[in-house]
N, C-alpha and C positions, 0 to 999 in steps of 0.2 A: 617429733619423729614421724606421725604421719601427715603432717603438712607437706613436706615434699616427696613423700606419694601417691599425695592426691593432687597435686602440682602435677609432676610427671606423667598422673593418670591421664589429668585433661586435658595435658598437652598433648598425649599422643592420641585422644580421642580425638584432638580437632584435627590433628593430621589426619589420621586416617577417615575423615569427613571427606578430606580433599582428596584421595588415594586417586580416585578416577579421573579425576585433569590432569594431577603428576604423573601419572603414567601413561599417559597417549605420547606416543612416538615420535620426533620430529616427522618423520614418515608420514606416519597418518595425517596430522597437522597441514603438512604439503598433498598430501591426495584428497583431503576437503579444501584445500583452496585450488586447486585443478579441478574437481569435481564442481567447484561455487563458478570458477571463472568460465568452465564450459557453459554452463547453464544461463550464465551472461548475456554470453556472446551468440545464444542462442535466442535468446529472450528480445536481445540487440534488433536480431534480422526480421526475427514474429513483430518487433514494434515496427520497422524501417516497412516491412510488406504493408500492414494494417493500416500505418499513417498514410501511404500513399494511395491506398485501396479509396478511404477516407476522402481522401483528396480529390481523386479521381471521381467521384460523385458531387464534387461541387454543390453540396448542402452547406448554405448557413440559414437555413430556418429549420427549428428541431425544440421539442422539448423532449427529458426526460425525469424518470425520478429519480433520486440519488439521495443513496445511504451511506454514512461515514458510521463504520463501527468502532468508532474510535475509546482509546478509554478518556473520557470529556466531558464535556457538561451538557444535558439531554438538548439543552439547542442549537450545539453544532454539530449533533448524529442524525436531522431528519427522522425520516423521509422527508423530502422536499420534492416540486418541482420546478425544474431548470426550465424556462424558456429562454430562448437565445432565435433573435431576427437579425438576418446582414448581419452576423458573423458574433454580434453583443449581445451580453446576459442581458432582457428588458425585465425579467419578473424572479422570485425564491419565492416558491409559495410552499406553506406547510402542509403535507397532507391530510395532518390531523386535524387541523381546524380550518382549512381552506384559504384563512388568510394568510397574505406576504408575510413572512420571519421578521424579524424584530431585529435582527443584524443578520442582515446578507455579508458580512465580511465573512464570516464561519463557512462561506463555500466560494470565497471568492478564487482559491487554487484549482477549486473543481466546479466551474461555473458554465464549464463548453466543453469541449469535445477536444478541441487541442490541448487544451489546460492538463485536462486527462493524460494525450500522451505527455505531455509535458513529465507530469508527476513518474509514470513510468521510465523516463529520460532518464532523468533526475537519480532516482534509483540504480539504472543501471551504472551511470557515469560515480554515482559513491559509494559503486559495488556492494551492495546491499548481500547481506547474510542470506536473505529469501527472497524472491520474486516471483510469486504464480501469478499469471494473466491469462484471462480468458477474453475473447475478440467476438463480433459478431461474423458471422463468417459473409453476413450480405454487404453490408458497412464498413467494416472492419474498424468500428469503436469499439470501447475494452466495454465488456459487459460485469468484469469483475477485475478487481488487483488488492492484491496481498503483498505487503511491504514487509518484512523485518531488514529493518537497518543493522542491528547487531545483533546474534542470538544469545550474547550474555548481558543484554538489558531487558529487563521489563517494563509495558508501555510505553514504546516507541514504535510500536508497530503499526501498518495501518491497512485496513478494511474499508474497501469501497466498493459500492454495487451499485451498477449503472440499469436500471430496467425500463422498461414501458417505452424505448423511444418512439419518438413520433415524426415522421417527415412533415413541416406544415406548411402548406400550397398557400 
């Protein structure tokens, strides 16, 4: 007799677990994806200005350091730095120990300055849940970018910061 109601009890305890997603609105549902789409399309033109800002300075010698806050394995989060001569990564060096990284593949997405917008591209076009960037406003490389691709997964987000650049003559 009371096996099915303590059945019944934990059945309606896990519904009511869920109470706050079964109850948003179709409404609501469509004013966060108007609200994610504006944000886009906004994010769109901040990339389109910056890349060409970029551009229009005709640098390909540059290093910087770059951090991946990924959730990963500590040697593909850096700090590292990035040199890149005539437009190619030549060096990953770690900051911590001065020497080249032990697999350059772990920043081969983020190895230059395109690649970057790239990843920001990339993002916009598979409409990402979140996308904060921040830009250098003299260069107009991303000096940070925050990725969520979905906001109902965890780690898959991504965290990169771009500091120290350096023009190199």
């Amino acid at each position: 007799m009371r096996l099915p109601l303590i059945l019944s009890a934990g059945l309606l305890f896990s519904l009511g677990m869920n109470l706050p997603v079964m109850s948003q609105s179709t409404v609501e549902v469509a004013q966060i994806q108007i609200s994610s789409n504006r944000k886009l399309t906004l994010e769109a033109r901040r990339l389109r200005f910056n890349r060409n800002l970029w551009n229009s300075k005709n640098i390909v010698n540059y290093r910087y350091t770059f951090s991946n806050g990924c959730f990963c394995i500590p040697d593909a989060r850096g700090p590292v730095v990035i040199e890149v001569r005539n437009g190619k990564t030549v060096s990953v060096t770690s900051v911590a120990t001065g020497q080249p990284v032990s697999n350059p593949e772990f920043f081969r997405n983020y190895n230059t300055i395109p690649k970057l917008f790239n990843v920001i591209g990339d993002a916009i076009q598979r409409q990402a849940a979140n996308l904060d960037v921040s830009y250098n406003p003299q260069y107009g490389y991303p000096t940070q970018i925050n990725v969520d691709y979905n906001a109902q997964i965890a780690d898959e987000e991504i965290y990169l910061t771009i500091e120290n650049f350096q023009v190199i003559r």
